[in-house]
C-alpha positions as protocol buffer text, in pm:
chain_id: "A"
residue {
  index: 1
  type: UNK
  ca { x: 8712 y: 9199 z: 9343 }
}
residue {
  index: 2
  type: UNK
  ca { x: 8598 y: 8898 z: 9184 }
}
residue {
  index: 3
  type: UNK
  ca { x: 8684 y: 8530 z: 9266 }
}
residue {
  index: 4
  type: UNK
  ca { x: 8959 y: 8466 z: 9008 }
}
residue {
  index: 5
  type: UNK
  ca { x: 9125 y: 8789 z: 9064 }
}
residue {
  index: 6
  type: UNK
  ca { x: 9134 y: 8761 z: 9450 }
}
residue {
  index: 7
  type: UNK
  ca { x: 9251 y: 8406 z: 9380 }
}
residue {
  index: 8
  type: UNK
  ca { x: 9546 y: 8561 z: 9121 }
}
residue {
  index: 9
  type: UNK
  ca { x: 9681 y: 8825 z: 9398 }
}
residue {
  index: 10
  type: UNK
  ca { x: 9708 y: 8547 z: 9667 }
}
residue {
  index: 11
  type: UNK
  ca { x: 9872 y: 8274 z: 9415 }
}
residue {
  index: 12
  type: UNK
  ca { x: 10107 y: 8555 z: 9310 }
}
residue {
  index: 13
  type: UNK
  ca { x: 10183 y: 8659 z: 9657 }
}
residue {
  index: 14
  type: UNK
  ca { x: 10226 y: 8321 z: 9820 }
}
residue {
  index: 15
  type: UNK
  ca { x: 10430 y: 8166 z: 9461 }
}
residue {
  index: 16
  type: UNK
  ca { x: 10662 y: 8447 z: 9562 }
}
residue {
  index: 17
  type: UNK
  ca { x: 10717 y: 8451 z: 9933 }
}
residue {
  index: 18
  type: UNK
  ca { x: 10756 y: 8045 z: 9853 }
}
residue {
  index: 19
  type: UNK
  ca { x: 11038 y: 8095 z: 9632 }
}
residue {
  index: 20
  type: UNK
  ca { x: 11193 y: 8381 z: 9875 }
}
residue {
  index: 21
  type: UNK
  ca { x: 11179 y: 8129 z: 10198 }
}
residue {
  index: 22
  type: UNK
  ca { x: 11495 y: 7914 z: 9931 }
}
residue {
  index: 23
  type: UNK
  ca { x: 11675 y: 8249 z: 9990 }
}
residue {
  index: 24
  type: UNK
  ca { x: 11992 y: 8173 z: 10117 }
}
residue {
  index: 25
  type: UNK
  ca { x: 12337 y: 8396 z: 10163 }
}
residue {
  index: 26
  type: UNK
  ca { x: 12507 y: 8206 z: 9875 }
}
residue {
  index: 27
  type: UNK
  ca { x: 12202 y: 8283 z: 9621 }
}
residue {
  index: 28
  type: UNK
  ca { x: 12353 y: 8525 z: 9408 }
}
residue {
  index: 29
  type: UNK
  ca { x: 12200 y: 8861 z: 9351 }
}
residue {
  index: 30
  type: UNK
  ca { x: 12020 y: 8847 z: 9004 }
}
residue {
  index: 31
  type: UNK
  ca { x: 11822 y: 8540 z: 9154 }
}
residue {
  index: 32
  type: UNK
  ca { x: 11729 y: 8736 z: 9454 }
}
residue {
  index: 33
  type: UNK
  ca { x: 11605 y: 9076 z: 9221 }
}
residue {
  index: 34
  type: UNK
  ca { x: 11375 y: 8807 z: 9015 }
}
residue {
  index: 35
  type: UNK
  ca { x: 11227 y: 8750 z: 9345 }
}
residue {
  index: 36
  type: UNK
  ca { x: 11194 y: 9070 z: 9494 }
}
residue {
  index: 37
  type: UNK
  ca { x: 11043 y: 9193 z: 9128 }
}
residue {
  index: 38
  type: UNK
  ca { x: 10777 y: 8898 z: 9144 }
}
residue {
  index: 39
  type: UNK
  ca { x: 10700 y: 9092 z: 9498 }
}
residue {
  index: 40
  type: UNK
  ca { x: 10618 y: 9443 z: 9353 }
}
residue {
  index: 41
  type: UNK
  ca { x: 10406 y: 9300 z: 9082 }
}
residue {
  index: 42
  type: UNK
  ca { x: 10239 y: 9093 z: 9338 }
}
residue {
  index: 43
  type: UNK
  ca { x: 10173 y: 9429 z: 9509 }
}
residue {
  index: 44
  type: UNK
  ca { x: 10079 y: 9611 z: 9233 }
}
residue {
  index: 45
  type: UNK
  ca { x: 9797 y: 9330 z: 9201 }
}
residue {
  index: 46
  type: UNK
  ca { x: 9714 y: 9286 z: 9541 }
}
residue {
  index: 47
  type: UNK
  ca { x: 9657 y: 9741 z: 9539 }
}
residue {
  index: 48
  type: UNK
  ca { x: 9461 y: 9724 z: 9226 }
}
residue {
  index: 49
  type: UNK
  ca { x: 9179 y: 9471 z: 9374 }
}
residue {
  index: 50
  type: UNK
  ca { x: 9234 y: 9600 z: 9722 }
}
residue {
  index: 51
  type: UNK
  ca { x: 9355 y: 9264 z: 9866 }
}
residue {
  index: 52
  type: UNK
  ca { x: 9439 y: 9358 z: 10210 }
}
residue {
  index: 53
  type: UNK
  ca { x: 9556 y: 9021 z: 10320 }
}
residue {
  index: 54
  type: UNK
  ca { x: 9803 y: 8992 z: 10040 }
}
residue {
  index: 55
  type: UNK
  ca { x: 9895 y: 9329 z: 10132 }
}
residue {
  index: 56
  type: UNK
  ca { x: 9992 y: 9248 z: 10534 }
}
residue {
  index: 57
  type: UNK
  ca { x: 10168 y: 8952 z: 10420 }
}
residue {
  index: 58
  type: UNK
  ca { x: 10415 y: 9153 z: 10193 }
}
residue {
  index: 59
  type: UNK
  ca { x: 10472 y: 9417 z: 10441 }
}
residue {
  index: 60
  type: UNK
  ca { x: 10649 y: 9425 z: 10776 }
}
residue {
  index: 61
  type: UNK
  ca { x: 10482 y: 9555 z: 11064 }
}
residue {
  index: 62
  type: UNK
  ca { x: 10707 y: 9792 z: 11140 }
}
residue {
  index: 63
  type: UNK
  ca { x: 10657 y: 9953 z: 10784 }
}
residue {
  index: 64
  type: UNK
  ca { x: 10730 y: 10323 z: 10700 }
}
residue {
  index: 65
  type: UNK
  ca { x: 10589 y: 10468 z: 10360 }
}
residue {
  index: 66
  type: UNK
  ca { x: 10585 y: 10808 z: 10276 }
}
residue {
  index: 67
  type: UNK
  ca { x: 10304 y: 10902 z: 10062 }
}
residue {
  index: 68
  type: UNK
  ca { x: 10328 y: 11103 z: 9725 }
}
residue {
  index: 69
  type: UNK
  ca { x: 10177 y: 11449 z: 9911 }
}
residue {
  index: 70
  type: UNK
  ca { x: 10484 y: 11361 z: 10173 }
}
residue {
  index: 71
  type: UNK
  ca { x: 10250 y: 11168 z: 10496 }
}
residue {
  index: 72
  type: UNK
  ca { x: 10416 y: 10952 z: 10666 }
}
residue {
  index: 73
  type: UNK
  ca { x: 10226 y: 10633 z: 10720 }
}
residue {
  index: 74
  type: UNK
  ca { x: 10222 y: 10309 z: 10947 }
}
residue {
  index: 75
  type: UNK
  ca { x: 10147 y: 9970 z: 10779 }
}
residue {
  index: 76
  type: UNK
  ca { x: 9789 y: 10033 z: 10908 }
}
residue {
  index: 77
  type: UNK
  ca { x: 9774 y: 10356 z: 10756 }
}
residue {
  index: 78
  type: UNK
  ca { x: 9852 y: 10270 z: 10419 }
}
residue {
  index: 79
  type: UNK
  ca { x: 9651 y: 9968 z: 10467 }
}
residue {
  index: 80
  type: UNK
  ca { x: 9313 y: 10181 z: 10545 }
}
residue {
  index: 81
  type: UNK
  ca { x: 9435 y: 10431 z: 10254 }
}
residue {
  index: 82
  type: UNK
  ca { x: 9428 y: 10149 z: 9997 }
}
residue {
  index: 83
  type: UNK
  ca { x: 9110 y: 9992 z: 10121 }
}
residue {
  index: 84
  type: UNK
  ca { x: 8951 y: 10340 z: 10101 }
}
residue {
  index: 85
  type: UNK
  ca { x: 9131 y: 10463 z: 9804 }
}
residue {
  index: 86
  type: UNK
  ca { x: 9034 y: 10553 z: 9446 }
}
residue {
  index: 87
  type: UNK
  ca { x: 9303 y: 10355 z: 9306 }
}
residue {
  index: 88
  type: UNK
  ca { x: 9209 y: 10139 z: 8979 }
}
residue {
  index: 89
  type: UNK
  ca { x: 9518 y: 10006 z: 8852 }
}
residue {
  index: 90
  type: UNK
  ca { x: 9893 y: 10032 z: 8950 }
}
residue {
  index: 91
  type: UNK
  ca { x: 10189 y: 9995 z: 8659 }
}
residue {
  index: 92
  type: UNK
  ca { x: 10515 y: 9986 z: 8750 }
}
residue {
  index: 93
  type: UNK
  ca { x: 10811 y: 10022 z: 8497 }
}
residue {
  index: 94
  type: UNK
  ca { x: 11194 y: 10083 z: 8494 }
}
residue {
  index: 95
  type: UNK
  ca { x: 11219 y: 9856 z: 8840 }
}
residue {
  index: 96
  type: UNK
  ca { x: 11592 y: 9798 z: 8964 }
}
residue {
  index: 97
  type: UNK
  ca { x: 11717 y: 9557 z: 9248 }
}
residue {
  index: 98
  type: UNK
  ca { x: 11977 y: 9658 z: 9462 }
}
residue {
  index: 99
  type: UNK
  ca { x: 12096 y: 9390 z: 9695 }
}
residue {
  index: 100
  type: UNK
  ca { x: 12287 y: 9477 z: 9998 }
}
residue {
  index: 101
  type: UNK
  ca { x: 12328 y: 9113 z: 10208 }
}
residue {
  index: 102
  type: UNK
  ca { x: 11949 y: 9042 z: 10313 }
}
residue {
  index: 103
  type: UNK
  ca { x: 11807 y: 9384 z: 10230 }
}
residue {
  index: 104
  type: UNK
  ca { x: 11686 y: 9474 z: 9844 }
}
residue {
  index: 105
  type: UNK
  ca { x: 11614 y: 9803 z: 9743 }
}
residue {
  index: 106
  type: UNK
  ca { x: 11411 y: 9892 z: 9449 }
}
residue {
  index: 107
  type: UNK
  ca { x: 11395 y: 10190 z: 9208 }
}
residue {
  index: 108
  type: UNK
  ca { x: 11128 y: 10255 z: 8935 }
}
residue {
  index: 109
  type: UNK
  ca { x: 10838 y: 10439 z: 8789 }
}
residue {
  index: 110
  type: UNK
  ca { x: 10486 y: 10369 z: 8872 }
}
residue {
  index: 111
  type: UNK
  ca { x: 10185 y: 10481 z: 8722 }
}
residue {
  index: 112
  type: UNK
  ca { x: 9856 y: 10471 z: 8914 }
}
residue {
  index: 113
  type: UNK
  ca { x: 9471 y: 10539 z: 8749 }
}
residue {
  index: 114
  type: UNK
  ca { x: 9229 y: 10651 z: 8993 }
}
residue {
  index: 115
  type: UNK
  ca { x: 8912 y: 10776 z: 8923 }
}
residue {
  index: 116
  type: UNK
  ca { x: 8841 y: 11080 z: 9212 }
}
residue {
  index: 117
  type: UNK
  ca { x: 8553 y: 11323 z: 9158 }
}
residue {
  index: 118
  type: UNK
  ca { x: 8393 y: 11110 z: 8867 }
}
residue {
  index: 119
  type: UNK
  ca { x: 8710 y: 11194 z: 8654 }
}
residue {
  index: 120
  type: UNK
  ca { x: 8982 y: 10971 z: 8554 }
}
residue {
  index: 121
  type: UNK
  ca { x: 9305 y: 11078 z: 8687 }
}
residue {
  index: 122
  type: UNK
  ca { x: 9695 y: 10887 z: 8597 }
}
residue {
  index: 123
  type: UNK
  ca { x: 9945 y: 11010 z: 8843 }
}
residue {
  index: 124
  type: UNK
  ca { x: 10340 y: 10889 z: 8782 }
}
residue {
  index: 125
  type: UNK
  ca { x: 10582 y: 10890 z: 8995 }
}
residue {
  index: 126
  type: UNK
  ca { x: 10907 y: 10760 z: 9131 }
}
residue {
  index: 127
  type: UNK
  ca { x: 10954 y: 10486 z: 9400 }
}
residue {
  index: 128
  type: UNK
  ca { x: 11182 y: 10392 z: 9636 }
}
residue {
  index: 129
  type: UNK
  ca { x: 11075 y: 10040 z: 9850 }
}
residue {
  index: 130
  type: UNK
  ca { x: 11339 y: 9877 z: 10094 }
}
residue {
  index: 131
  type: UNK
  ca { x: 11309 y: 9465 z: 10120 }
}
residue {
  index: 132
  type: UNK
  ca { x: 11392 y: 9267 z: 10398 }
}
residue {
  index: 133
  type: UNK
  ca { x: 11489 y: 8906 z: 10427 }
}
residue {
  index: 134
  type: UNK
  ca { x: 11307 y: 8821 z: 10750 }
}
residue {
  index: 135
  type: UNK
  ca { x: 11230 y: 8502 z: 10944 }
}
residue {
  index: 136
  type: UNK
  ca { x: 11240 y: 8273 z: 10601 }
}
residue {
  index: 137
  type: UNK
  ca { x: 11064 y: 8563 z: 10394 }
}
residue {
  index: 138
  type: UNK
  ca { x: 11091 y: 8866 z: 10212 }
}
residue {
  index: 139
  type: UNK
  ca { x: 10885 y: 9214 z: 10361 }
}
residue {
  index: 140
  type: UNK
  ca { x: 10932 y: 9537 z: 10266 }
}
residue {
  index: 141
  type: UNK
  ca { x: 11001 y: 9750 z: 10553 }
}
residue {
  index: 142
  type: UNK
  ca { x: 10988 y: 10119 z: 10388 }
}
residue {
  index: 143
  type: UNK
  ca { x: 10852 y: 10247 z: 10049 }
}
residue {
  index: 144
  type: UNK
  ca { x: 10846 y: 10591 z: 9963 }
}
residue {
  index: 145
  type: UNK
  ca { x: 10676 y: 10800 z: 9645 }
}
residue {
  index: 146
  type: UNK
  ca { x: 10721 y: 11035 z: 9462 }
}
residue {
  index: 147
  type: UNK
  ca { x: 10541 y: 11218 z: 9208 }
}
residue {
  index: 148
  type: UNK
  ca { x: 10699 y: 11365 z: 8848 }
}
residue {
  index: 149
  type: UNK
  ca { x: 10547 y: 11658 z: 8671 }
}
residue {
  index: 150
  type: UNK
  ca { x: 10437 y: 11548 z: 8287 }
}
């Protein structure tokens, strides 16, 4: 990943967990989505160039994600599958907040373009990620994918 990229994802990242540590019970919910939103692009950035510290610092620890081909991983897990993974870019589309109190979750479409084998492949899907306001910050706890057949 080059310098001003690398620099991009962490700005992003950090701009958004900034705005999230204002969040308060009386912030009302379309203020909170905005926020959460910012988050998924920031992680769409930080996949794409593979920026794992962007990456820890959006998810929990405890974090449960269930992969497209249904594996359940750890934060770690997902971690090492993104640093080893063929994934180039990562769209997301159609994204609605749902805010319960101080958890968010999120519904869309994503679109990911890997190259694997020397060919270019897009794979869509649906998502499901679960946010949780947590010690002055926003982390998503659980994320789950799924893909569509064209």
């Amino acid at each position: 990943m080059n310098s001003y990229a690398a620099k991009f994802v962490c700005a992003m990242v950090f701009i958004a967990m900034a705005q999230a540590s204002g969040w308060s019970q009386g912030v009302d919910e379309a203020t909170v989505g905005t926020k959460i939103l910012a988050l998924e692009h920031a992680w769409n950035q930080a996949e794409t160039f593979k920026d794992m510290k962007a990456l820890d610092a959006l998810f929990d620890n405890a974090l449960v994600y269930v992969d497209p081909d249904g594996t359940l991983l750890t934060k770690a897990e997902f971690l090492l599958r993104v640093q080893a993974g063929p994934v180039q870019q990562v769209v997301t589309q159609s994204m609605m907040v749902h805010v319960l109190g101080n958890t968010a979750i999120v519904t869309g479409i994503y679109q990911a373009n890997e190259i694997k084998h020397g060919k270019s492949t897009i794979l869509r899907g649906r998502f499901v990620d679960t946010w949780m306001y947590r010690d002055s910050t926003w982390v998503c706890v659980a994320a789950q994918a799924t893909p569509v057949r064209h």
